[in-house]
N, C-alpha and C positions, 0 to 999 in steps of 0.2 A: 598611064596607070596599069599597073598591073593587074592579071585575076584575081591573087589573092587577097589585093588590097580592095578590090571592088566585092568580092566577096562577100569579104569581112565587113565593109558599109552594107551591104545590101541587109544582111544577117544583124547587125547593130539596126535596120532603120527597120525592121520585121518585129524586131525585139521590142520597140518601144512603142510601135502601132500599137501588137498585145497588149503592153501592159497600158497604154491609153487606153485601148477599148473598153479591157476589163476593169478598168477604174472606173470608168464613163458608166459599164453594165453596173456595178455594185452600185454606185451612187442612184441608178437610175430603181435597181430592186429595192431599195431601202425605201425611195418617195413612193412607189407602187404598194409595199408592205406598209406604211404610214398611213396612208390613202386609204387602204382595205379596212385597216383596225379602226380609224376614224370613222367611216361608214359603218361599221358596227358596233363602235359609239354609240352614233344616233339611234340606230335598230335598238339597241338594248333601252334606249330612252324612249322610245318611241311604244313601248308597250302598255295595254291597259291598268297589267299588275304593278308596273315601273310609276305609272300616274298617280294611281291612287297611293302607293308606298311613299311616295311625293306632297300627295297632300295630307297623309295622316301624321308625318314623320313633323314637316314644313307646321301643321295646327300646333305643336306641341309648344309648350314653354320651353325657352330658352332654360339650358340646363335642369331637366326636366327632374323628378326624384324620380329613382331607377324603380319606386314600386309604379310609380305610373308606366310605364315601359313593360316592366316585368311581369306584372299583375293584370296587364290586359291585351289577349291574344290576339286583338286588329294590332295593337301598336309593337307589339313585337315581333309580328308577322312582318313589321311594312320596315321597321328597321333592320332586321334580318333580311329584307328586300334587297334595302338600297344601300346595307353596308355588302354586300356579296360582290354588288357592282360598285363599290367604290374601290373592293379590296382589288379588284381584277384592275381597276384601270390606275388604283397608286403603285400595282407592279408591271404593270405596262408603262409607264411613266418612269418611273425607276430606270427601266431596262432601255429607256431611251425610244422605244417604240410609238409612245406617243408623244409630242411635247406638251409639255406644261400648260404652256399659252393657249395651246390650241385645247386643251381640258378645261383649263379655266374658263377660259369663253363661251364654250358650248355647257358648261354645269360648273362651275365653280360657284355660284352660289348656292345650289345645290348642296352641294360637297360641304361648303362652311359653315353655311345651314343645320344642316343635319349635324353636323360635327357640333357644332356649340351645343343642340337642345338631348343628344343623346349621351355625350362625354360622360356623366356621372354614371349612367346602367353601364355603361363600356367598362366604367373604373372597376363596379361592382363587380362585375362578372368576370373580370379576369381574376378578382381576388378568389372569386367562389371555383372558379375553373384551375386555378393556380396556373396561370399561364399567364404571356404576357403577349401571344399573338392573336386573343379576339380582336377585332377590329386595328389590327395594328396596320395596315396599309393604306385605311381608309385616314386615320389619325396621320398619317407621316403625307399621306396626298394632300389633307388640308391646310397642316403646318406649311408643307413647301409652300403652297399656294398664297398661304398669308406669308410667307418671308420674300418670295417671287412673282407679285400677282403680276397681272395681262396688264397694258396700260388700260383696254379699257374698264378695268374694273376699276381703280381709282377715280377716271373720270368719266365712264363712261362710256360706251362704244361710241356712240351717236357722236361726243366730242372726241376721244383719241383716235377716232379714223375720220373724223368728217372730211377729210382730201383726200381719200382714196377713189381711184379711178380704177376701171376695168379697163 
C-alpha cells in the first residue's frame, strides 16, 4: 500500500467516526432536552396554583356558558391558569420537544377536560378580542390528543402497559 492510499483510508475512517459521534451527541442532546422539559412538565403541575386551577376548572360543566367563566374571577383566574400551561406545552409538542404520548399520559385528561368545559368562553372571547389565537395551542394540544391518544388512555394504563417490565 502506499502513503497516499493509507492516508486517504485513515482521513475517510476519521471522517465518519465525526460524523458517527456527532450523530450519537445530537441524538443524545435532544433525549437530554426531552428529559429537562418533561421534568418541568411535572414542576409546572406540581404547583398549589396549578391544583386548585385543576379543580375549579375540572368542577365546571361540561361546555360551560362563557358568563359562568367570564363573570366569575376564581373561574377565570383558574382557566387563565391552566390554559397558559396548556398553550406552553401544545407548542412544545408541536416543535417536537415533547411527545404527545408522553403529554397525554402525564395530563391529557387534564387537557380534554378542560377543553370540553371551557370551549364555548374560549369561542366567545376570541370573537370579543377579534383574534383567533386565545387559547389556540391549548385547543390544537387537545384535538391532537383526541385524534392520537396514548394507548393508555383508550384502555387504560393499568391495562395497555400491564407487561411492562423494568
Amino acid at each position: 500500500m502506499q502513503i497516499a492510499t493509507v492516508a486517504n483510508l485513515v482521513s475517510a475512517i476519521t471522517v465518519l467516526t465525526a460524523v458517527t459521534l456527532g450523530s450519537l451527541q445530537i441524538r443524545q442532546m435532544s433525549k437530554t432536552r426531552a428529559l429537562f422539559t418533561s421534568t418541568e412538565l411535572v414542576h409546572a403541575m406540581l404547583t398549589p396554583d396549578f391544583a386548585r386551577s385543576v379543580r375549579v376548572v375540572l368542577a365546571l360543566p361540561d361546555h360551560a356558558d362563557p358568563a359562568l367563566v367570564g363573570n366569575n374571577p376564581d373561574n377565570l383566574a383558574a382557566v387563565l391558569q391552566l390554559s397558559h400551561v396548556f398553550e406552553s406545552i401544545g407548542v412544545l409538542v408541536y416543535y417536537r420537544i415533547l411527545p404527545l404520548h408522553l403529554v397525554d399520559d402525564l395530563m391529557g385528561g387534564y387537557i380534554r377536560q378542560a377543553w370540553r368545559k371551557v370551549r364555548p368562553h374560549v369561542e366567545v372571547k376570541r370573537r370579543e378580542l377579534d383574534t383567533v389565537s386565545y387559547a389556540e395551542w391549548m385547543q390544537w394540544l387537545a384535538e391532537r390528543m383526541d385524534e392520537h391518544p396514548s394507548p393508555g388512555k383508550t384502555l387504560g394504563a393499568h391495562v395497555a402497559h400491564r407487561k411492562w417490565r423494568p
